[in-house]
C-alpha positions in Angstrom: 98.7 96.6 80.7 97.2 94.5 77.9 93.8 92.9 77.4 92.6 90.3 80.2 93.1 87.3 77.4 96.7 88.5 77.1 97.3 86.8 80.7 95.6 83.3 79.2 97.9 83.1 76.2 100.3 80.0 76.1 102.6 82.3 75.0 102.5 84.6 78.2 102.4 82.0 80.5 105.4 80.1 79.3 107.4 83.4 80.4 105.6 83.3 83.7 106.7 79.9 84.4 109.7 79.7 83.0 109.2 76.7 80.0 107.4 76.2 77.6 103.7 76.3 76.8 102.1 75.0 73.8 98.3 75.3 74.7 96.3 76.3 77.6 92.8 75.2 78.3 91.0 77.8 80.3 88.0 77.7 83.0 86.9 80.3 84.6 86.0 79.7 88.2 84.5 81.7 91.2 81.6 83.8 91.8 84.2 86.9 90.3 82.5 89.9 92.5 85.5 91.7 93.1 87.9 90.2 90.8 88.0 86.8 88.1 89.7 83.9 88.3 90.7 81.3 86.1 92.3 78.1 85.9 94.4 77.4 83.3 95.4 73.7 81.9 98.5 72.9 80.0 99.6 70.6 77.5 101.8 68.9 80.5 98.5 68.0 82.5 99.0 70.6 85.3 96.9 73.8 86.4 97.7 77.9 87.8 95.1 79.9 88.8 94.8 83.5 87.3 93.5 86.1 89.3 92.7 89.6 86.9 90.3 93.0 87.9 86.5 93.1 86.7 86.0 93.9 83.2 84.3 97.1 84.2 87.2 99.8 84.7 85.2 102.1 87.4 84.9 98.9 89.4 88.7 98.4 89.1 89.3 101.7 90.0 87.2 101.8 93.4 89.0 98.5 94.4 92.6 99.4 93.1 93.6 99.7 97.0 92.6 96.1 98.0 94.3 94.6 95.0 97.4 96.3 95.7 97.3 95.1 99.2 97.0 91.5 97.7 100.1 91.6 94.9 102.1 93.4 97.7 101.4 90.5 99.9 102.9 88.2 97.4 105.5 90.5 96.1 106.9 91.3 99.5 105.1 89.4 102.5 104.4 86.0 101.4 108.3 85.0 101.7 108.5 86.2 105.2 106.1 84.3 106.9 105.2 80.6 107.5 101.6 80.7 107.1 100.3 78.2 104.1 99.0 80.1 101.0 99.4 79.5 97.4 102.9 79.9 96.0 102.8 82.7 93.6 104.8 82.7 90.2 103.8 86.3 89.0 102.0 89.6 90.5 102.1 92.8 89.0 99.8 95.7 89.4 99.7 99.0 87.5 98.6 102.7 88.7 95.1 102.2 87.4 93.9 99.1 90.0 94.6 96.5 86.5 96.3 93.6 88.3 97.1 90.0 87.2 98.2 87.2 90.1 99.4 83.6 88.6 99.6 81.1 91.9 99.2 77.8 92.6 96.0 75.7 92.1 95.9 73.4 95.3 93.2 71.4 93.7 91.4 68.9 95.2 91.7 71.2 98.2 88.5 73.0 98.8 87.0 76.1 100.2 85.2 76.0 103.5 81.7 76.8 103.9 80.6 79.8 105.8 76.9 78.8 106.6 77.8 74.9 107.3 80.6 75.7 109.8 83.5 73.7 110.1 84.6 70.9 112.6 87.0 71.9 115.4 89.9 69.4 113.6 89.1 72.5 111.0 89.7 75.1 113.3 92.3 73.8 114.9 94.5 73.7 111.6 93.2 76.9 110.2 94.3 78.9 113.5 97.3 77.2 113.6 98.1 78.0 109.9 96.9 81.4 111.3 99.9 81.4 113.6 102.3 81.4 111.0 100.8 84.9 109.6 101.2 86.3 112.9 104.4 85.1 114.6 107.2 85.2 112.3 106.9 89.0 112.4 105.5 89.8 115.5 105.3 93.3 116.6 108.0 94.1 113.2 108.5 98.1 112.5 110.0 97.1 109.3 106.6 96.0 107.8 105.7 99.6 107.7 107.9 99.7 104.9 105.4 98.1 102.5 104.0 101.1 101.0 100.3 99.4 101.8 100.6 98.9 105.4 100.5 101.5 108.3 99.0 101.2 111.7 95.6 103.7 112.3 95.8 106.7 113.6 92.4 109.1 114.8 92.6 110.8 111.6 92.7 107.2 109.4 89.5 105.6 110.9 87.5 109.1 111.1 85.1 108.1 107.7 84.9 104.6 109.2 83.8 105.7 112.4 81.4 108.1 110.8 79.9 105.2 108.6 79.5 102.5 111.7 76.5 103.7 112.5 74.6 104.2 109.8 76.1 101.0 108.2 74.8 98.8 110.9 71.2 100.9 110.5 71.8 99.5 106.7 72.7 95.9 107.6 70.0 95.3 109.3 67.1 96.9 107.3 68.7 94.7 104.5 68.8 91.0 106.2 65.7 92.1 108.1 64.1 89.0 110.3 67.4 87.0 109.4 69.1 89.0 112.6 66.9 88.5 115.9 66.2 91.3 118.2 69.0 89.9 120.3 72.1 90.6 117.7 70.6 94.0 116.5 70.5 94.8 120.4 74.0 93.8 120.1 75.2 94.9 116.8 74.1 98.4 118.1 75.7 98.2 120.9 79.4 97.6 119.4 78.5 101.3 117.5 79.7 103.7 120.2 82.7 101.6 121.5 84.4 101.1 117.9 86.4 104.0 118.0 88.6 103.5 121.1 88.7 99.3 120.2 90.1 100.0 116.8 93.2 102.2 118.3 93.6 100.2 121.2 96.4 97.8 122.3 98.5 98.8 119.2 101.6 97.5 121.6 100.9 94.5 119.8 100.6 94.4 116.4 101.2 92.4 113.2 100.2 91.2 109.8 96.4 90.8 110.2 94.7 89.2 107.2 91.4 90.8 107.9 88.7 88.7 106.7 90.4 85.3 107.6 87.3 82.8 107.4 86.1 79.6 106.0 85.2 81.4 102.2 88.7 82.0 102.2 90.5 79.1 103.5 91.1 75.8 101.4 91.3 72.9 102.9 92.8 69.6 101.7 92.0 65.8 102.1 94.7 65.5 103.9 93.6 68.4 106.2 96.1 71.1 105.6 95.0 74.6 105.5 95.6 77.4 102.9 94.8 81.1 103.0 93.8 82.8 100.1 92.4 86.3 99.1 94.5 89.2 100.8 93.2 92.0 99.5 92.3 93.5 103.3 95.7 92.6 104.6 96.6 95.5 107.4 98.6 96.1 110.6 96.5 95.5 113.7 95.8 93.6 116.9 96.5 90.2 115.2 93.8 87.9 117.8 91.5 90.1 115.4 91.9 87.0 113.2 92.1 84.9 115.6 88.7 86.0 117.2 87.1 86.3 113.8 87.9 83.0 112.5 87.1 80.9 116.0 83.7 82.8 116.2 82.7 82.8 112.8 83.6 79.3 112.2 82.3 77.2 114.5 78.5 76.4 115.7 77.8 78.3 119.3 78.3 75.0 121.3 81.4 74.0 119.5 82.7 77.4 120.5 82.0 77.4 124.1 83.2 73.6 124.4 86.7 74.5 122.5 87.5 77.8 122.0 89.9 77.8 125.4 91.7 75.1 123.8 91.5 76.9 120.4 93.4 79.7 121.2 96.0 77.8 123.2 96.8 75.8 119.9 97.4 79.1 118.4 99.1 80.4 121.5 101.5 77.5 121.3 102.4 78.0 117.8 103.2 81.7 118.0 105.1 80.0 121.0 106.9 78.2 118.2 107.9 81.2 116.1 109.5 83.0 118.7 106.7 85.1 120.3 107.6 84.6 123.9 106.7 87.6 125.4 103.2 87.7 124.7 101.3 85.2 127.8 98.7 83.2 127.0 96.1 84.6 129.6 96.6 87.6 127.6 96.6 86.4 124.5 93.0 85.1 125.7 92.6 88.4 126.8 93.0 90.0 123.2 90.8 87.5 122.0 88.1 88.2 123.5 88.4 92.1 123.3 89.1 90.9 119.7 85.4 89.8 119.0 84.2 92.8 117.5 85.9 91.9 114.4 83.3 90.1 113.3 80.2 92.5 113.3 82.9 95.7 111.6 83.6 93.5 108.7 80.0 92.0 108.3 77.8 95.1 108.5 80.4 96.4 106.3 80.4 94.0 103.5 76.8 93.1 103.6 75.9 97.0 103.1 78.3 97.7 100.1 78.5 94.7 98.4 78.1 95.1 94.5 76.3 91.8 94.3 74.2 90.4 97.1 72.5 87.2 97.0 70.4 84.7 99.0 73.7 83.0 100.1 75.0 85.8 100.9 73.0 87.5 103.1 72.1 83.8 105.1 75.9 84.1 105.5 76.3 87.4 106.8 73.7 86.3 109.3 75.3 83.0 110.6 78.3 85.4 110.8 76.5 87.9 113.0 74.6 84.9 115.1 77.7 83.6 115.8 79.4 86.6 116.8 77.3 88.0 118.6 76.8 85.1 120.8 80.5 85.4 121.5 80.4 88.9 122.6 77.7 88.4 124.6 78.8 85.1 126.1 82.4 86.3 126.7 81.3 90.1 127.6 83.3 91.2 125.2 81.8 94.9 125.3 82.6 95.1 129.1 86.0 94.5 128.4 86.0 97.1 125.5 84.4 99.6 127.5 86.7 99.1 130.4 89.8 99.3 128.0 
């Protein structure tokens, strides 16, 4: 592919959409740790986002995997499903990890924030919208036809389980007071049992977005809920959103007062797209062995991230705080251990 500023050009763009472009005014947006973004303004007054790799190519290279899952999402995925995300005029990605994604700017809609929380209305919505991921291909062999997708085997999670350990040791050397005694007891605690929770109940699986929280979910004035950033899209249990997003989103009390009724909304919906042979005590079931979601994919992007900051590591804390206290609350580990 071309330069990055090839992608900004008027003249690019008015192939991508399909009319034409006389000028483009460009912003770039984001944090851009794992990717840039920019908006881009046109003489006719409206916006796209453009989603392109780091500058640096041995960045792009290491993450060439999670930006493939992402353009295959919207290459072959996004039309399949019901769940709200930006519409997507153009994705291409080449053999080197260089990548460019032109979607939909749902401006005003805004990003939640992972340290404030969200209300339960929010949650409500957002595992709802989550529904719509989950349901429309429920349990579908056909997905493992998308050359990024395949359900784990022993020999696919060996490095990961051989990392767990040491990556929660790293985790919490690095937040250091910001994870009470409490959650470190905990975090440790999920080490041993990971193995046989990330193969198990395979019987049911689906699309699972994988890091399905408030960062990455815009939400409107009108209270719609969009998903964005799919670059860790897999085949898994799917309540491992669920769990993820309920437990990570709300404070501890507004968990324990509504996450029964949480995850009967969500029930209900997958209800609604045909899943009717999944019961909702198990589905509650799931959720709850579900839990350990959220310490895998915090100790794990906390210890490798490429660009820490203050914000981020308060936020990989709340995370942990609130997961943990749903593990513990809900015995999560007992159910794990008894699986």
């Amino acid at each position: 592919m071309n330069e990055n500023t090839f992608y900004l050009s008027p003249e690019w763009l008015s192939g991508v959409l399909g009319r034409e472009v006389r000028t483009v005014d460009v912003q770039r947006i984001g944090t851009g740790q794992i990717g840039t973004c920019f908006r881009l303004r046109t003489d006719r007054g409206d916006s796209v986002l453009v989603k392109l790799p780091p500058e640096n190519a041995s960045e792009r290279a290491m993450m060439a995997g999670a930006y493939r899952a992402e353009v295959r999402f919207y290459q072959q995925v996004a039309a399949t499903v019901a769940v709200r995300t930006p519409y997507c005029h153009h994705a291409e990605i080449d053999d080197t990890g260089d990548f460019v994604i032109v979607m939909e700017d749902l401006a005003p809609a805004e990003a939640g924030d992972q340290i404030a929380g969200c209300t339960v209305d929010q949650a409500r919505a957002a595992v709802v919208n989550l529904a719509g991921l989950h349901g429309p291909r429920w349990c579908d062999p056909t997905l493992e036809e998308v050359d990024t997708l395949s359900l784990n085997g022993p020999d696919d999670i060996a490095l990961l389980l051989e990392m767990y350990g040491p990556t929660t040791e790293l985790f919490l050397d690095a937040l250091g007071d910001l994870v009470p005694a409490e959650d470190a007891a905990t975090l440790r605690a999920c080490v041993p049992v990971i193995g046989p929770w990330l193969l198990a109940r395979q019987e049911r699986f689906g699309l699972v977005h994988g890091d399905y929280r408030l960062d990455n979910l815009l939400f409107s004035p009108t209270g719609e809920v969009a998903a964005v950033d799919w670059q860790t899209l897999s085949l898994a249990l799917p309540a491992r959103d669920l769990a993820y997003a309920v437990a990570t989103s709300l404070s501890v009390e507004d968990r324990r007062t509504h996450e029964r009724e949480l995850v009967a909304a969500y029930h209900q919906a997958l209800v609604g797209y045909g899943v009717t042979d999944y019961p909702a005590e198990l589905c509650w079931e799931d959720y709850v062995f579900a839990l350990l979601q959220v310490p895998l994919v915090a100790t794990f992007g906390c210890a490798y991230s490429t660009n820490r900051t203050e914000r981020g590591d308060r936020m990989f804390a709340v995370m942990v705080a609130r997961g943990c206290a749903a593990i513990r609350d809900l015995d999560a580990l007992g159910l794990v251990s008894a699986q």
